[in-house]
PDB file of N, CA, C and O in Angstrom, chain B, residues numbered from 101:
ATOM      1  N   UNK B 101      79.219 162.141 147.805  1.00  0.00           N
ATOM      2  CA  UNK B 101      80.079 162.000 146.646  1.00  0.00           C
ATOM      3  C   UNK B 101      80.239 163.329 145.908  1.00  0.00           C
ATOM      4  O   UNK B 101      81.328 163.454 145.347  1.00  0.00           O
ATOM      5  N   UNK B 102      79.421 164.301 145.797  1.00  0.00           N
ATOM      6  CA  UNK B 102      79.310 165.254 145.283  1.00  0.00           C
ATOM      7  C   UNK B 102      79.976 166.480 145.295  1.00  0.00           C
ATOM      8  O   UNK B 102      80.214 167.371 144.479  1.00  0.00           O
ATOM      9  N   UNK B 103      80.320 166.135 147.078  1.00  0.00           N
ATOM     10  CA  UNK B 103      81.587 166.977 148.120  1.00  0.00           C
ATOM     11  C   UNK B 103      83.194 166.739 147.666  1.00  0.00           C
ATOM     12  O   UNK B 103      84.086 167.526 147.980  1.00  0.00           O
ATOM     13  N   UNK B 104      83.446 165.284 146.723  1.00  0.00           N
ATOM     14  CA  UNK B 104      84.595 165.398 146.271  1.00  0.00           C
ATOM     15  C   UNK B 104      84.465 166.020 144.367  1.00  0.00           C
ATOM     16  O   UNK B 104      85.307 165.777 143.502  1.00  0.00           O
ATOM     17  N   UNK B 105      83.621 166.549 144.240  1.00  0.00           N
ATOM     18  CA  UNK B 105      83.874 166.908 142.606  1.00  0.00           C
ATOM     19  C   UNK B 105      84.704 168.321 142.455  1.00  0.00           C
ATOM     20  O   UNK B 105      85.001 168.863 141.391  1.00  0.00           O
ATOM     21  N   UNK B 106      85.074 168.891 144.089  1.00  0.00           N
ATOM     22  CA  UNK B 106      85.704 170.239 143.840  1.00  0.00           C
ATOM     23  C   UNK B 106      87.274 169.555 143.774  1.00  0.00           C
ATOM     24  O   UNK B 106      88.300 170.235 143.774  1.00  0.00           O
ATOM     25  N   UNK B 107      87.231 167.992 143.715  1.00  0.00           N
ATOM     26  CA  UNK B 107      88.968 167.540 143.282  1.00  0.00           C
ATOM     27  C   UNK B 107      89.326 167.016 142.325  1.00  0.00           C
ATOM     28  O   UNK B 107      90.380 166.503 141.948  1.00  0.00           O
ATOM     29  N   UNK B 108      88.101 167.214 141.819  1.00  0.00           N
ATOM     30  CA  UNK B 108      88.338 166.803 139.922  1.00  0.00           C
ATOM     31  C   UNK B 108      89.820 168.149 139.255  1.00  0.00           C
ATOM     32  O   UNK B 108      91.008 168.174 138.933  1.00  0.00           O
ATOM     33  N   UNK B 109      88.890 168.835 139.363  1.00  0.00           N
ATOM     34  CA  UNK B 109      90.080 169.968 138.465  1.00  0.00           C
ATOM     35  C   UNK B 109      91.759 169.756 138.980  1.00  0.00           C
ATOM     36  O   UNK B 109      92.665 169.743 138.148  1.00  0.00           O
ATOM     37  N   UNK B 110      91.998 169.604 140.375  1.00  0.00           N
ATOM     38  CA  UNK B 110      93.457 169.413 140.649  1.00  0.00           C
ATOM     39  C   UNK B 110      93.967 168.058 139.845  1.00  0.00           C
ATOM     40  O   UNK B 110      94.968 168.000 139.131  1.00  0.00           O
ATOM     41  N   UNK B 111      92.982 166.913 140.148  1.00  0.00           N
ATOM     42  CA  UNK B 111      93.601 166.293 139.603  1.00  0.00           C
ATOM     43  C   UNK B 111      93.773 165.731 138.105  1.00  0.00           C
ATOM     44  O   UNK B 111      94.543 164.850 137.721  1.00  0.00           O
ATOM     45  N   UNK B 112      92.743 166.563 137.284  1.00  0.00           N
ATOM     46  CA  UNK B 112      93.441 166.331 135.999  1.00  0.00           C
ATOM     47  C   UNK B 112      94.583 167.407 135.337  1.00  0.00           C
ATOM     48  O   UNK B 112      95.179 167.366 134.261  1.00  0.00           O
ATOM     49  N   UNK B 113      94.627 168.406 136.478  1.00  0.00           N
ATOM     50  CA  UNK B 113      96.235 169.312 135.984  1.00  0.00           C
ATOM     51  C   UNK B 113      96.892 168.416 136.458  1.00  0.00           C
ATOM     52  O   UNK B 113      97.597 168.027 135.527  1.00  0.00           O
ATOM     53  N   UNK B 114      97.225 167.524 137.799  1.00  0.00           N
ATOM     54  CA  UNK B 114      97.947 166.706 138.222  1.00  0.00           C
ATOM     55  C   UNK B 114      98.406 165.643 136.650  1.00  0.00           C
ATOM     56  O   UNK B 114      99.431 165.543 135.977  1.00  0.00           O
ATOM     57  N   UNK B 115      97.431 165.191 136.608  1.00  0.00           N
ATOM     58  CA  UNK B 115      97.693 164.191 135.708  1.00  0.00           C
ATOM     59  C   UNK B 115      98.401 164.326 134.480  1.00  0.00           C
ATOM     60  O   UNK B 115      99.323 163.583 134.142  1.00  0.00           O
ATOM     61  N   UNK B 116      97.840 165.541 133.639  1.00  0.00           N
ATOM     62  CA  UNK B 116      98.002 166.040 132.379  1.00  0.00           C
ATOM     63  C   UNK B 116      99.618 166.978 132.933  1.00  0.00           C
ATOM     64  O   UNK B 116     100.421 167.107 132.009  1.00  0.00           O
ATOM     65  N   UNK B 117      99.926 167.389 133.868  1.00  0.00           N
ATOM     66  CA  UNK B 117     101.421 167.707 134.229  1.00  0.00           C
ATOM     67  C   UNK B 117     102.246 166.299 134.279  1.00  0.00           C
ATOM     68  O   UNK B 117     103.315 166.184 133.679  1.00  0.00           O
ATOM     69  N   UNK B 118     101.728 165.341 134.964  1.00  0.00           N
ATOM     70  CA  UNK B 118     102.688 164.024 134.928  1.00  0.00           C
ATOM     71  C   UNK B 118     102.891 163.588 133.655  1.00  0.00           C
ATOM     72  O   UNK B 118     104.009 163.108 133.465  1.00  0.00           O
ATOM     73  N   UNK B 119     101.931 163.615 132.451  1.00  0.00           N
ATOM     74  CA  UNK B 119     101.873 163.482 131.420  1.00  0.00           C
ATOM     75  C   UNK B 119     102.881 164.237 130.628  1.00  0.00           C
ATOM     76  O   UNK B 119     103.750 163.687 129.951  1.00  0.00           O
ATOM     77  N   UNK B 120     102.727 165.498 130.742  1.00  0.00           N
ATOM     78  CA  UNK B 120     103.725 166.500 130.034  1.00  0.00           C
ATOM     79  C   UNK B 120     104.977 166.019 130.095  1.00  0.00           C
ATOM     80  O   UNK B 120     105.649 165.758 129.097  1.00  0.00           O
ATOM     81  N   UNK B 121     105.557 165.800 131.918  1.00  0.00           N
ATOM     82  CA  UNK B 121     106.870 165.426 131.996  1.00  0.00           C
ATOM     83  C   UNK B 121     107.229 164.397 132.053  1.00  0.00           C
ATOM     84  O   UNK B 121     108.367 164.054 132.371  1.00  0.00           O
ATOM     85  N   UNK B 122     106.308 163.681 131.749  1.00  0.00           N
ATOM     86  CA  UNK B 122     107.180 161.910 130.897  1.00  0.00           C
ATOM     87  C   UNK B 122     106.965 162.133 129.409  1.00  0.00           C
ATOM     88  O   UNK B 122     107.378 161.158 128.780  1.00  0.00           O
ATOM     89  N   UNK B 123     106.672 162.686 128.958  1.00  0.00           N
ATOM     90  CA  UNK B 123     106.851 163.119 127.222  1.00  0.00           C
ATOM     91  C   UNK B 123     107.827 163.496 127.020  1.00  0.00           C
ATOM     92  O   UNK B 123     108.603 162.895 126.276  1.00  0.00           O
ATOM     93  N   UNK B 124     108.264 165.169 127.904  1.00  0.00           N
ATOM     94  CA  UNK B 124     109.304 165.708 128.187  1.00  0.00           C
ATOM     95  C   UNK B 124     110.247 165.461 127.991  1.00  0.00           C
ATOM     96  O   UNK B 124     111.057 165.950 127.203  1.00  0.00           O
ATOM     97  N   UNK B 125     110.345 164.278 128.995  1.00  0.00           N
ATOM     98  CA  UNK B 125     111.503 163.846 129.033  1.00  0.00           C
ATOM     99  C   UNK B 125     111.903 162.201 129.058  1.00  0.00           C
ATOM    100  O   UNK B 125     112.351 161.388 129.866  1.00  0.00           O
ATOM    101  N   UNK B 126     111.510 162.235 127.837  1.00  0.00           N
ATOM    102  CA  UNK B 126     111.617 160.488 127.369  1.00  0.00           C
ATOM    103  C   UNK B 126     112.635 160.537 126.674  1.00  0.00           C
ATOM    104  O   UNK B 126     112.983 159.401 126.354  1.00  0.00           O
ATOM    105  N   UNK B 127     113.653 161.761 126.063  1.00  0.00           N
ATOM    106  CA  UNK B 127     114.787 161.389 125.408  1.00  0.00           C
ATOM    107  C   UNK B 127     116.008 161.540 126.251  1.00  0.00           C
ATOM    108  O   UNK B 127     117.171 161.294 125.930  1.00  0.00           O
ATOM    109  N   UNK B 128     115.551 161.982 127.373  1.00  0.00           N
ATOM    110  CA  UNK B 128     117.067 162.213 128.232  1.00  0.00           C
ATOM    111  C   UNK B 128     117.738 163.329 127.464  1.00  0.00           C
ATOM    112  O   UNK B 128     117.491 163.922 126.414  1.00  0.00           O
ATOM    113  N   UNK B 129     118.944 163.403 128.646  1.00  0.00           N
ATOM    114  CA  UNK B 129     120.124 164.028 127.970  1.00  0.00           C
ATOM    115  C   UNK B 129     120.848 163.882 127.051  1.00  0.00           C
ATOM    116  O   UNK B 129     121.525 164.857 126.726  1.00  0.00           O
ATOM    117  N   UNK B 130     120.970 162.755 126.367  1.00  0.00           N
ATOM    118  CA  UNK B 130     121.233 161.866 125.331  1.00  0.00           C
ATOM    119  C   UNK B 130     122.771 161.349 125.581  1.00  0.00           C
ATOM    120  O   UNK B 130     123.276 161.379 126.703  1.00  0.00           O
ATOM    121  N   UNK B 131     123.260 161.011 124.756  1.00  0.00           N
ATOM    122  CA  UNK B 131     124.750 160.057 125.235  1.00  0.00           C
ATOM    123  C   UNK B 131     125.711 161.008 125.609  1.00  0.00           C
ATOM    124  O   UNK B 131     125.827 162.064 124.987  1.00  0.00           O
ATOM    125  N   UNK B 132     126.544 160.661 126.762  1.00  0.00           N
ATOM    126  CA  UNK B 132     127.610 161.166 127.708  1.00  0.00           C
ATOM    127  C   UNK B 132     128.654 160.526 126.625  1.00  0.00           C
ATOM    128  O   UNK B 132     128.413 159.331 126.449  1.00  0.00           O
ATOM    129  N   UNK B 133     129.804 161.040 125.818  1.00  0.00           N
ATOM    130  CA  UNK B 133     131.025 160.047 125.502  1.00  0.00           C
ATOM    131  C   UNK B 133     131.584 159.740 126.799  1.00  0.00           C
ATOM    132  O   UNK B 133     131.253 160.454 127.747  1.00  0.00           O
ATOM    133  N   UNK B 134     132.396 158.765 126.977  1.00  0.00           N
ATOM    134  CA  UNK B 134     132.541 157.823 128.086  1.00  0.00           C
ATOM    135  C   UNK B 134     133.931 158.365 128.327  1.00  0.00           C
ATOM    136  O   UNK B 134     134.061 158.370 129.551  1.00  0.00           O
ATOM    137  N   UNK B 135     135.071 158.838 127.746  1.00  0.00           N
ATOM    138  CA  UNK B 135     135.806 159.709 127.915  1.00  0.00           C
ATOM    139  C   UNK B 135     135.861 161.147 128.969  1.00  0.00           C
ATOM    140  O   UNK B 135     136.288 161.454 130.082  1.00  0.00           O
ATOM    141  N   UNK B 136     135.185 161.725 127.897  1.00  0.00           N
ATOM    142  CA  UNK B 136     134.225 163.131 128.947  1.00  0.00           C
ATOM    143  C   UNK B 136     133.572 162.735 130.343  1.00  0.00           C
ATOM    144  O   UNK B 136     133.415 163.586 131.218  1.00  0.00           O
ATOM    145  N   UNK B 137     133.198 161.407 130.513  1.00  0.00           N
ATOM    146  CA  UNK B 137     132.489 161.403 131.555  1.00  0.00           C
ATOM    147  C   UNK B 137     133.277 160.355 132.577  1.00  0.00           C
ATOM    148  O   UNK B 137     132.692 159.841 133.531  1.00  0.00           O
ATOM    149  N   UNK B 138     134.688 160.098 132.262  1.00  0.00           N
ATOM    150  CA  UNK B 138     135.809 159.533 133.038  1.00  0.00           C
ATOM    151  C   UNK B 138     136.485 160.644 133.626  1.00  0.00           C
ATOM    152  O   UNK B 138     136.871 160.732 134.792  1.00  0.00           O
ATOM    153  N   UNK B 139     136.645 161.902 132.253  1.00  0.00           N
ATOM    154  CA  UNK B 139     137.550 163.311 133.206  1.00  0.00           C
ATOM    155  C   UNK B 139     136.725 163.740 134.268  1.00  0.00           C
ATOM    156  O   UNK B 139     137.218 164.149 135.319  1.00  0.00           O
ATOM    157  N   UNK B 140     135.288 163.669 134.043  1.00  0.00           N
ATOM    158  CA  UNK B 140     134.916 164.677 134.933  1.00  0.00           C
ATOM    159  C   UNK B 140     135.113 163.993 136.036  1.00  0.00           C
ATOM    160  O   UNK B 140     135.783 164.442 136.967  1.00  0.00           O
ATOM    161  N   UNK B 141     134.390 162.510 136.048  1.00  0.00           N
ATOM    162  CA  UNK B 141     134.616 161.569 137.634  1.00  0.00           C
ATOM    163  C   UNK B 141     135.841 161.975 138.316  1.00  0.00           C
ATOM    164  O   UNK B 141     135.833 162.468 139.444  1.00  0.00           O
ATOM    165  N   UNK B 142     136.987 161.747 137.565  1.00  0.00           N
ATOM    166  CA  UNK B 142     138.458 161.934 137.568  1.00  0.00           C
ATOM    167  C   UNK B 142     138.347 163.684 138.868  1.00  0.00           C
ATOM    168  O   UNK B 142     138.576 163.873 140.062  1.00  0.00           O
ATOM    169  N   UNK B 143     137.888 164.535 137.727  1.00  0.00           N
ATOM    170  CA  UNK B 143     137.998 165.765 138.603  1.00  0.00           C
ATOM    171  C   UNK B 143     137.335 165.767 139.697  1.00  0.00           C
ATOM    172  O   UNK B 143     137.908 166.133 140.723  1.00  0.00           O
ATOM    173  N   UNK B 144     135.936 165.348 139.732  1.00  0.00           N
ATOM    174  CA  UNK B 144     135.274 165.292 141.117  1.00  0.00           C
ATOM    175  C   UNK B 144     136.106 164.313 142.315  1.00  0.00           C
ATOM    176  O   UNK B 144     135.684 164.391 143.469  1.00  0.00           O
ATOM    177  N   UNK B 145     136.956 163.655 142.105  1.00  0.00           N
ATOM    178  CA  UNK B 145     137.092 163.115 142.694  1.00  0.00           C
ATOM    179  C   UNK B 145     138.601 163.428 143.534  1.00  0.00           C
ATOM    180  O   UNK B 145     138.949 162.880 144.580  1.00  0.00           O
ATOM    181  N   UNK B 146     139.134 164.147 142.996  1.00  0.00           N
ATOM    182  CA  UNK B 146     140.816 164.685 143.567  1.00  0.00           C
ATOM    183  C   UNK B 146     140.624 165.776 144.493  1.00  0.00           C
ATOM    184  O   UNK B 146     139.572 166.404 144.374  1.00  0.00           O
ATOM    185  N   UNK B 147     141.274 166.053 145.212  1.00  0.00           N
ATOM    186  CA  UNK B 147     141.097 167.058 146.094  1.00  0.00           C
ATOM    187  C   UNK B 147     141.309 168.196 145.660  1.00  0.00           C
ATOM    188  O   UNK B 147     142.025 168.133 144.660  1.00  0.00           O
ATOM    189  N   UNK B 148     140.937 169.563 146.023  1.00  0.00           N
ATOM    190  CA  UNK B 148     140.892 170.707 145.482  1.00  0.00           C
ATOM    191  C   UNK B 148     141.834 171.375 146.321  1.00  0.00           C
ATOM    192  O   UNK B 148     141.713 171.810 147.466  1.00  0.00           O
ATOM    193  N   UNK B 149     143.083 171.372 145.290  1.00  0.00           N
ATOM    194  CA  UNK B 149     144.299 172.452 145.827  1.00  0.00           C
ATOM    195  C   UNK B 149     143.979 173.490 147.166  1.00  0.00           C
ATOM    196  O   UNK B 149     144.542 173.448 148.260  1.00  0.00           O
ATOM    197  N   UNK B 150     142.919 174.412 146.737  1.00  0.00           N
ATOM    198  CA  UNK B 150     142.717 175.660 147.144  1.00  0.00           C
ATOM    199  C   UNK B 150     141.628 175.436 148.348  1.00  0.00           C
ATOM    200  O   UNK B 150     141.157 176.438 148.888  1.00  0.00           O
ATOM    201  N   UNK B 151     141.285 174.322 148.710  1.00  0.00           N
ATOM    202  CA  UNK B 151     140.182 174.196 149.878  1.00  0.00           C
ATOM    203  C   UNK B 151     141.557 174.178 150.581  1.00  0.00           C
ATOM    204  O   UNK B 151     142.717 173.961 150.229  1.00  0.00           O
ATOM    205  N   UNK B 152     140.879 174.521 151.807  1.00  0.00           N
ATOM    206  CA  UNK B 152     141.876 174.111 153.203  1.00  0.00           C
ATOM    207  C   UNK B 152     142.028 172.948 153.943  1.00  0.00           C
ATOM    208  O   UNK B 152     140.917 172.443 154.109  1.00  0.00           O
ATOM    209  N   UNK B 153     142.621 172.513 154.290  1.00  0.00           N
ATOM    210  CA  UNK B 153     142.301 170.947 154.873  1.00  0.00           C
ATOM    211  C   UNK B 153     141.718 171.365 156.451  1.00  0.00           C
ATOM    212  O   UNK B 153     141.931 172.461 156.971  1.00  0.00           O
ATOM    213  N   UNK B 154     141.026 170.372 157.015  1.00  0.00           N
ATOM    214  CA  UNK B 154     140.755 170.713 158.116  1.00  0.00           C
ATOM    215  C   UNK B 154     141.104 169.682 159.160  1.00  0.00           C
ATOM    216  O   UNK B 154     140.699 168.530 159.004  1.00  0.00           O
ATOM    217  N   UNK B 155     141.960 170.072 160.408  1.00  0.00           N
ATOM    218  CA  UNK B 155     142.362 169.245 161.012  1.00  0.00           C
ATOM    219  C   UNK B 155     141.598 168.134 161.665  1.00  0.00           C
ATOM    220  O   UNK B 155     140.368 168.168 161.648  1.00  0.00           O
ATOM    221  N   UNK B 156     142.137 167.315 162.144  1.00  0.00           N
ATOM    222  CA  UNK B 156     141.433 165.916 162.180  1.00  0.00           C
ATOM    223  C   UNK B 156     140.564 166.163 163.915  1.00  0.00           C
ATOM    224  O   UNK B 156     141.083 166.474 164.987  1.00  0.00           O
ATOM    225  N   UNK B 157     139.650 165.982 163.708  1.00  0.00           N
ATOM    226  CA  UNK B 157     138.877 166.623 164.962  1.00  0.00           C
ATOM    227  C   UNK B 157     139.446 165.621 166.618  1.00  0.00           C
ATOM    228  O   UNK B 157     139.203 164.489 167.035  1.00  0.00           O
ATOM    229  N   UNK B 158     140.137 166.597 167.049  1.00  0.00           N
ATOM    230  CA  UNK B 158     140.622 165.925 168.780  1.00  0.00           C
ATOM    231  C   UNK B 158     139.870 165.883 169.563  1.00  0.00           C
ATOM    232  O   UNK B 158     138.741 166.241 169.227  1.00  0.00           O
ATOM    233  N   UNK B 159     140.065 165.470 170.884  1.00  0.00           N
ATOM    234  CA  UNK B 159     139.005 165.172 172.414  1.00  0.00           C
ATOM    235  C   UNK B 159     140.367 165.125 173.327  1.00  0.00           C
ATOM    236  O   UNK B 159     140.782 164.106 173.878  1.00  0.00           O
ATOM    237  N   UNK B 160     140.897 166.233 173.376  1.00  0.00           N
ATOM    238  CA  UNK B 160     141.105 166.383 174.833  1.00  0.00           C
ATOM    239  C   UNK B 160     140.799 166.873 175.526  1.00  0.00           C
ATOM    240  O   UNK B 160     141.579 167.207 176.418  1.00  0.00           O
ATOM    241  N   UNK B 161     139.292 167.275 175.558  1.00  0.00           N
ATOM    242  CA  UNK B 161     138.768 167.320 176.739  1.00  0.00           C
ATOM    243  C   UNK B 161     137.462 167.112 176.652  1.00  0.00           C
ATOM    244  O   UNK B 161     136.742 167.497 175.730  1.00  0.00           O
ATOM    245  N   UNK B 162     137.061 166.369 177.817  1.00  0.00           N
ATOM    246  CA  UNK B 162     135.847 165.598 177.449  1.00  0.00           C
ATOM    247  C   UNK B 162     134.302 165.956 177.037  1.00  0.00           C
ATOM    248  O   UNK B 162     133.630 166.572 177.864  1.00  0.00           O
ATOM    249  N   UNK B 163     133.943 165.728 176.258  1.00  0.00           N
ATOM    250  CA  UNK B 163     132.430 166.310 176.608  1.00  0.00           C
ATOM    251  C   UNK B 163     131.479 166.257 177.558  1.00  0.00           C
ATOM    252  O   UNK B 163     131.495 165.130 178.053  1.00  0.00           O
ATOM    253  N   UNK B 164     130.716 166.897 178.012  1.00  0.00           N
ATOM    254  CA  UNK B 164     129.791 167.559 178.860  1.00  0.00           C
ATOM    255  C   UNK B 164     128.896 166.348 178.765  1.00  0.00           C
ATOM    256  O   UNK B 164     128.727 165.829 177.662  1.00  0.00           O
ATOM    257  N   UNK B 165     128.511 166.027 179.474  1.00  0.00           N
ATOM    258  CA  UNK B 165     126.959 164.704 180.451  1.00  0.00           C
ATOM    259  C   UNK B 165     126.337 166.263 180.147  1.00  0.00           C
ATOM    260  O   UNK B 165     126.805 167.371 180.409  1.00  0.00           O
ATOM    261  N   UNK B 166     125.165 165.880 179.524  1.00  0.00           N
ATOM    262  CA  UNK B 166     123.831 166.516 179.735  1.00  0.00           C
ATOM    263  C   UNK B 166     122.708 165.502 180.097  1.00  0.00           C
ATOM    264  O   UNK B 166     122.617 164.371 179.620  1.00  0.00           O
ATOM    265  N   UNK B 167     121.776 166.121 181.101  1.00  0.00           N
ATOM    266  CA  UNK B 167     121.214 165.022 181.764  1.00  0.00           C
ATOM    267  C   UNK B 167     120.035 164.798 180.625  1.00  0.00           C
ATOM    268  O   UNK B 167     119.860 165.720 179.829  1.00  0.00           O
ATOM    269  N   UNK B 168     119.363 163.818 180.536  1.00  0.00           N
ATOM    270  CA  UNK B 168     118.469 163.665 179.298  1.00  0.00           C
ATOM    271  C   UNK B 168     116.802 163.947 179.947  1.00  0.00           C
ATOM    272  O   UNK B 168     116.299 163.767 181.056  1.00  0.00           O
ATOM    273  N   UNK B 169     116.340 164.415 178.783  1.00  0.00           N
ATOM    274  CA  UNK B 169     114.981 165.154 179.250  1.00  0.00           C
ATOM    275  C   UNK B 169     114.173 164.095 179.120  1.00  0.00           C
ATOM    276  O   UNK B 169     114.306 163.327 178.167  1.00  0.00           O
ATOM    277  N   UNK B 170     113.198 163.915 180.096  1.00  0.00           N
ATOM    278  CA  UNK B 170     112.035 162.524 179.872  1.00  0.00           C
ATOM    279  C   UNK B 170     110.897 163.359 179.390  1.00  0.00           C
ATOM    280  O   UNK B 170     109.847 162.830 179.024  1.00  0.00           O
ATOM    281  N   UNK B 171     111.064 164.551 179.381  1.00  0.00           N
ATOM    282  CA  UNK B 171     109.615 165.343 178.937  1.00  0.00           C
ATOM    283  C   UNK B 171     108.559 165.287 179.926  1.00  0.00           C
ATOM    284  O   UNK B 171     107.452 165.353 179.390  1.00  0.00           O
ATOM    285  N   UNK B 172     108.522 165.183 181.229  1.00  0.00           N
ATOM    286  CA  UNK B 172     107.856 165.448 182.130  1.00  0.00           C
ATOM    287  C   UNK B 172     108.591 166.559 183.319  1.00  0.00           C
ATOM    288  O   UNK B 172     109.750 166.462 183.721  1.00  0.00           O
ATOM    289  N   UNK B 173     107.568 167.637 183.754  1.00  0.00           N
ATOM    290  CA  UNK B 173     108.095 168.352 184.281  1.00  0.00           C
ATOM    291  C   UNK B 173     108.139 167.788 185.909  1.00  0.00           C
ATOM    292  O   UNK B 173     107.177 167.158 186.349  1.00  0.00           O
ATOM    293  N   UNK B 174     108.998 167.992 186.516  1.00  0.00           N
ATOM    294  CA  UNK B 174     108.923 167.473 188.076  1.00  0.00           C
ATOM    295  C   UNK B 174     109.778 168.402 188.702  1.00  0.00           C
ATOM    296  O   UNK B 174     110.909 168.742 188.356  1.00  0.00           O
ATOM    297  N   UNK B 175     109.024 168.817 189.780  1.00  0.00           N
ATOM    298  CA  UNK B 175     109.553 169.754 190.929  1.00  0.00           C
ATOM    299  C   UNK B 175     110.038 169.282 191.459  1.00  0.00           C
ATOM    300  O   UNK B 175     110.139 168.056 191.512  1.00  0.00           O
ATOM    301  N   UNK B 176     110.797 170.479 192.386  1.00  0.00           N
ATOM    302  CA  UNK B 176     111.862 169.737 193.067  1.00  0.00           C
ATOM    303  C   UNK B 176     110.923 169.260 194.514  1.00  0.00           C
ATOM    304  O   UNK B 176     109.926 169.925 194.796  1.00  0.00           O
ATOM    305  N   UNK B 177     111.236 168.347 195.182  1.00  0.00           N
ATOM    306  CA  UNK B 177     110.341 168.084 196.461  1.00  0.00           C
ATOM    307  C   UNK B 177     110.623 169.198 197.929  1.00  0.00           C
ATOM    308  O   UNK B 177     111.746 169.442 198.370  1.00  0.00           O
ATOM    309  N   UNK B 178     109.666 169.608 198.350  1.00  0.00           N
ATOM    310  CA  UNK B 178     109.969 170.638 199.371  1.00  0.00           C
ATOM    311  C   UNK B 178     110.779 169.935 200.427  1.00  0.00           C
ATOM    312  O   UNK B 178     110.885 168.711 200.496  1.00  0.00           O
ATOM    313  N   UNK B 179     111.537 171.094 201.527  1.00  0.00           N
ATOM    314  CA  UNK B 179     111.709 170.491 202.424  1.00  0.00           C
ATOM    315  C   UNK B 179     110.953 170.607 203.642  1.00  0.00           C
ATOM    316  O   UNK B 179     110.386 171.613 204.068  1.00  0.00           O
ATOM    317  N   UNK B 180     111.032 169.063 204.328  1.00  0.00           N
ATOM    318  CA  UNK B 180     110.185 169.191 205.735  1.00  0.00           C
ATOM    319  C   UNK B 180     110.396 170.523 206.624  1.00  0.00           C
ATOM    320  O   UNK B 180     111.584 170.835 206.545  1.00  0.00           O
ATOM    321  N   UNK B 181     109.884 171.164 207.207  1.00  0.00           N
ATOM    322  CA  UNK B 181     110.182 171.929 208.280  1.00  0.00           C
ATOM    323  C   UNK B 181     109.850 171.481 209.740  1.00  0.00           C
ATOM    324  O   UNK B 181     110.140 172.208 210.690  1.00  0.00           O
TER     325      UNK B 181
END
């Protein structure tokens, strides 16, 4: 038992930090007007003139079979002579 008393000290900074930041921050940011916080949705949400659009991704031509790895290595088998 004596072997865990070198975890005392972490964990009362642990604690006394969890402590700090629920004190911290028990008042929040305080009230959003509901206005202000309709424009912004509003803006996040429209597309941005100045980005580029990017074309809609095609397949004409097919992708590549890669054979799947089982994670075991295996040689190839010799041939008879």
């Amino acid at each position: 038992m004596e072997i865990l008393l070198w975890l005392v000290p972490s964990v009362v900074v642990t604690v006394v930090a969890m402590l700090w930041v629920a004190w911290a921050g028990r008042e929040g940011r305080g009230e959003v007007d509901r206005e202000v916080a309709v424009r912004r949705l509003a803006s996040a949400l429209e597309p941005d003139p100045t980005r580029r659009r990017r074309p809609a991704p095609g397949y004409a031509a097919p992708r590549a079979s890669r054979d799947r790895s089982t994670g075991v290595a295996v040689r190839p088998s010799r041939r008879a002579s």
